[in-house]
C-alpha positions as a Markdown table, in Angstrom:
| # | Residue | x | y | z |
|---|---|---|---|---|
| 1 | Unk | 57.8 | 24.7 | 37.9 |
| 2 | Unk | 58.1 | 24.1 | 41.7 |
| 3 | Unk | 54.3 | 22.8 | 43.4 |
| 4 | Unk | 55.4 | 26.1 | 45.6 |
| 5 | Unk | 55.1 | 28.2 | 42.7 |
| 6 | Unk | 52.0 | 27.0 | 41.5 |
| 7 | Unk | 49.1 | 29.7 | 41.8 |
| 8 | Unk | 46.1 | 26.9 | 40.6 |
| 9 | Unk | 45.4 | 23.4 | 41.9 |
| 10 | Unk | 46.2 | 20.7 | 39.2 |
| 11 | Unk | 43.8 | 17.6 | 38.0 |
| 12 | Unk | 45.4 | 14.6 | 36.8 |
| 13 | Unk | 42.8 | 14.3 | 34.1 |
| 14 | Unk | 42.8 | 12.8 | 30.5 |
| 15 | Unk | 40.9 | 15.2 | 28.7 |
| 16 | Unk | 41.2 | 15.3 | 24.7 |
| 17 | Unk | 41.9 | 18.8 | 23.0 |
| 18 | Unk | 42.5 | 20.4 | 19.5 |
| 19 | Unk | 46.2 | 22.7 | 19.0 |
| 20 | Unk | 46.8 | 24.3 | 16.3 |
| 21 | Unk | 50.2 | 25.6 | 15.8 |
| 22 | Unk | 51.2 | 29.6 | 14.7 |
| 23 | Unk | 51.0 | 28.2 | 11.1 |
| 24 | Unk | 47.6 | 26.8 | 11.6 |
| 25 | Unk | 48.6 | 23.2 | 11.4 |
| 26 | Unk | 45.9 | 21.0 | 13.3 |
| 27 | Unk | 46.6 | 18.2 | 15.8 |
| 28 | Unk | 45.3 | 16.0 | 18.2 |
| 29 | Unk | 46.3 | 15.8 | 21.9 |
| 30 | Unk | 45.6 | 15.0 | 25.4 |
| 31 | Unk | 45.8 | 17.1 | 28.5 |
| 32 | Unk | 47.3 | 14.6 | 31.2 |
| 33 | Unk | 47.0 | 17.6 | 33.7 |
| 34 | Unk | 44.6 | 21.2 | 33.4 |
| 35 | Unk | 43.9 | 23.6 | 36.1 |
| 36 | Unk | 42.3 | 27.1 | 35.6 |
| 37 | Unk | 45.7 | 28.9 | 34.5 |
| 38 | Unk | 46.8 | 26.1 | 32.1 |
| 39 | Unk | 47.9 | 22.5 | 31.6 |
| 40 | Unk | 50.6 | 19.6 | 30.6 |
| 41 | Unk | 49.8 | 18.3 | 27.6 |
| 42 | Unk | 51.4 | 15.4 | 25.4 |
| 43 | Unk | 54.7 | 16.1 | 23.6 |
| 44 | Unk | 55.0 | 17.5 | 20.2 |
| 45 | Unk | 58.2 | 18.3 | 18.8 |
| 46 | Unk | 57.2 | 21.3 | 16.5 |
| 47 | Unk | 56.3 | 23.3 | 19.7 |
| 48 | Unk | 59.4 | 25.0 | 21.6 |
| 49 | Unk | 59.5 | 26.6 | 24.9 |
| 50 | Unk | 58.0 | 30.5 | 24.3 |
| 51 | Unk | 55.8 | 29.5 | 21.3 |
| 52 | Unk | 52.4 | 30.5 | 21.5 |
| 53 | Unk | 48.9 | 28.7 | 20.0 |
| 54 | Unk | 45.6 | 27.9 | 20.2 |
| 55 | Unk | 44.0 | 25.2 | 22.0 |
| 56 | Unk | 40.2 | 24.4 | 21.8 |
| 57 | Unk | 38.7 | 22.0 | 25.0 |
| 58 | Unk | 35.5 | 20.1 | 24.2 |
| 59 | Unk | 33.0 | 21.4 | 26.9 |
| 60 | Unk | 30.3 | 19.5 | 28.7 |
| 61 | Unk | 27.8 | 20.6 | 26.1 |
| 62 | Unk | 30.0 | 19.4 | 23.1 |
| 63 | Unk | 30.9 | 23.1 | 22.0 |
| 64 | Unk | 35.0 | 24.0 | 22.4 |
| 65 | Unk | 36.5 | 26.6 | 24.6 |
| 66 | Unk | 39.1 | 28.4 | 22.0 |
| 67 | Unk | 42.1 | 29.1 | 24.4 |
| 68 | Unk | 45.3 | 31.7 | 23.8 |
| 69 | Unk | 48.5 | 29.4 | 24.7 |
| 70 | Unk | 51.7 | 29.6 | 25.6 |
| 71 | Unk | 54.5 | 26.7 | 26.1 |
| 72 | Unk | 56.5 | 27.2 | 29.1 |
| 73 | Unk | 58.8 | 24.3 | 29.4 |
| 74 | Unk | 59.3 | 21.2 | 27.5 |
| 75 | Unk | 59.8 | 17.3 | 29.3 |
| 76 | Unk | 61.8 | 16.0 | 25.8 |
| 77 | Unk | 59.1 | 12.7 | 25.1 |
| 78 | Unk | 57.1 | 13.4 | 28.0 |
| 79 | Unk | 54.6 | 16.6 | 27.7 |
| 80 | Unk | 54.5 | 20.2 | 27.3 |
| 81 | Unk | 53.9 | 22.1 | 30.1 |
| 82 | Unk | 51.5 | 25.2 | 28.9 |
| 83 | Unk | 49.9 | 28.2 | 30.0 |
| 84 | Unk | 46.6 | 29.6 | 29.5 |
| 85 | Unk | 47.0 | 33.2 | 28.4 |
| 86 | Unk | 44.9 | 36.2 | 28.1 |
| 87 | Unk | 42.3 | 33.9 | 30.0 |
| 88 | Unk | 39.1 | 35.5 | 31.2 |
| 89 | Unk | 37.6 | 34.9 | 34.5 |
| 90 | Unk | 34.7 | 33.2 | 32.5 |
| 91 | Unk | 37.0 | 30.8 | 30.5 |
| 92 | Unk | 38.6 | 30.1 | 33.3 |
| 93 | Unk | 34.7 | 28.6 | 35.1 |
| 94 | Unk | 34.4 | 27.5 | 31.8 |
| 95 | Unk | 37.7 | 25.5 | 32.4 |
| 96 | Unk | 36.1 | 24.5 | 35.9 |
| 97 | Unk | 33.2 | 22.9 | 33.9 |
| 98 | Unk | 35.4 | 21.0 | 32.2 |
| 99 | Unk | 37.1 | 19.4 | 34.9 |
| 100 | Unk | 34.3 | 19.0 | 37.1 |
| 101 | Unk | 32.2 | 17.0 | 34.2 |
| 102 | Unk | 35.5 | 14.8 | 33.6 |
| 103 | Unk | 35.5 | 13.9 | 37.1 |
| 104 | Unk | 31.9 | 13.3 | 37.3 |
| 105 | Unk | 31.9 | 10.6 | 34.5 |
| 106 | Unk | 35.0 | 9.4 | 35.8 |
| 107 | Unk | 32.8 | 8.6 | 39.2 |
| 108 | Unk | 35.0 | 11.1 | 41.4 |
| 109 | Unk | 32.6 | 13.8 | 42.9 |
| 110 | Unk | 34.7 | 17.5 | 42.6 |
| 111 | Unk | 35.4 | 18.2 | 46.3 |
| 112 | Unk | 38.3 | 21.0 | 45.7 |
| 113 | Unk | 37.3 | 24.4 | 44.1 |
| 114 | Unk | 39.6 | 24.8 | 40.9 |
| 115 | Unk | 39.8 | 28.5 | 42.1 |
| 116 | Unk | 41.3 | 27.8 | 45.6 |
| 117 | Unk | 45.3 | 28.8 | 45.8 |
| 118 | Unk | 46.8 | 25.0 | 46.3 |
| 119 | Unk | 49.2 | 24.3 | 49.3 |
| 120 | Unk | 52.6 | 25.2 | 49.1 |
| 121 | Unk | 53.8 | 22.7 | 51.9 |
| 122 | Unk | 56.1 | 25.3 | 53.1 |
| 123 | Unk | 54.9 | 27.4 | 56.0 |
| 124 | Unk | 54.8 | 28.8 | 59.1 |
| 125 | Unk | 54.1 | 25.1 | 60.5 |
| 126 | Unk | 56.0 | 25.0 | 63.7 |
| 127 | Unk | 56.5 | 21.3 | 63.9 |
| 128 | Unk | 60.5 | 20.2 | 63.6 |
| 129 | Unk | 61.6 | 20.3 | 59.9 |
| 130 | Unk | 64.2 | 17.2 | 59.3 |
| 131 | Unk | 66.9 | 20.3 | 59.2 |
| 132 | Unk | 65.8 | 21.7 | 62.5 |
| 133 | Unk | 66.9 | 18.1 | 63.9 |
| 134 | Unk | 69.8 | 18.5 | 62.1 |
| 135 | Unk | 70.9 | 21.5 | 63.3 |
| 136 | Unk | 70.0 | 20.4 | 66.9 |
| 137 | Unk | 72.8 | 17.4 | 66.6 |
| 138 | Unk | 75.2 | 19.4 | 64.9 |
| 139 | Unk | 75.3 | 21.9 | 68.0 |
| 140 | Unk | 75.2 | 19.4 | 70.4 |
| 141 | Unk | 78.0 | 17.3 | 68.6 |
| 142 | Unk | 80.1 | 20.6 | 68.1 |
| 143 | Unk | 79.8 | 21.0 | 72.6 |
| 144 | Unk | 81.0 | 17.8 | 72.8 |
| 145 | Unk | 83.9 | 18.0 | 70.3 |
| 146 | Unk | 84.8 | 21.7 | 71.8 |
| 147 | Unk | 85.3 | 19.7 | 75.2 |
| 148 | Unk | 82.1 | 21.7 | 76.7 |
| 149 | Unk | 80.2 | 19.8 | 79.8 |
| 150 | Unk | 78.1 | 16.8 | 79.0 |
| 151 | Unk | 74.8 | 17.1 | 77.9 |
């Protein structure tokens, strides 16, 4: 997934979680990134791209946050990236509470609101993109070589 296409800002956090598989198998794992609408989690080989589970968080107050999953795309060795489904607008503070509490032991006060939409870096920013340069040259270049007047 593109950052562009990303509709929730990400936390590089190590935060342990529970998955258990379709066929209720149980195991260990740790969320090297979460946000509100899901998170990349370490690799697993059982799980393939489309298969859904459940994933429990530890909250602040030692009780887990049962989530609905669903794998969306697989780094082979690396992670899974997943996505929070049938999430609820209260899971998904709940989620907030999470990350804000791993931050806070991890001495990094939460300054961005896990709700916000995250930049896209692509925009109506009016400063000169490397290809508007280009493009620039390439005209003038093309005068030259069409025997047009000096620049």
């Amino acid at each position: 997934m593109s950052i562009n296409q990303r509709q929730h800002i990400r936390f590089s956090l190590d935060i342990p979680a529970i998955i258990y598989s379709k066929f209720g198998e149980k195991q260990l794992t740790r969320l090297q990134q979460i946000s509100i609408g899901g998170c990349f989690t370490d690799w697993d080989d059982s799980v393939l791209i489309g298969d859904e589970f459940r994933m429990e968080i530890e909250l602040p107050n030692k009780n887990y946050l049962p989530l609905h999953c669903k794998a969306l795309y697989l780094f082979e060795h690396t992670g899974v990236g997943v996505k929070f489904t049938e999430i609820t607008r209260f899971e998904q503070s709940l989620i907030s509470k999470i990350i804000a509490h791993k931050l806070e032991t991890e001495g990094v006060p939460l300054q961005i609101d896990p709700f916000t939409l995250p930049p896209t870096f692509v925009g109506d920013d009016p400063s000169p993109r490397i290809t508007d340069i280009r493009q620039k040259r390439d005209a003038v270049l093309q005068h030259i070589m069409s025997g047009g007047d000096a620049y």
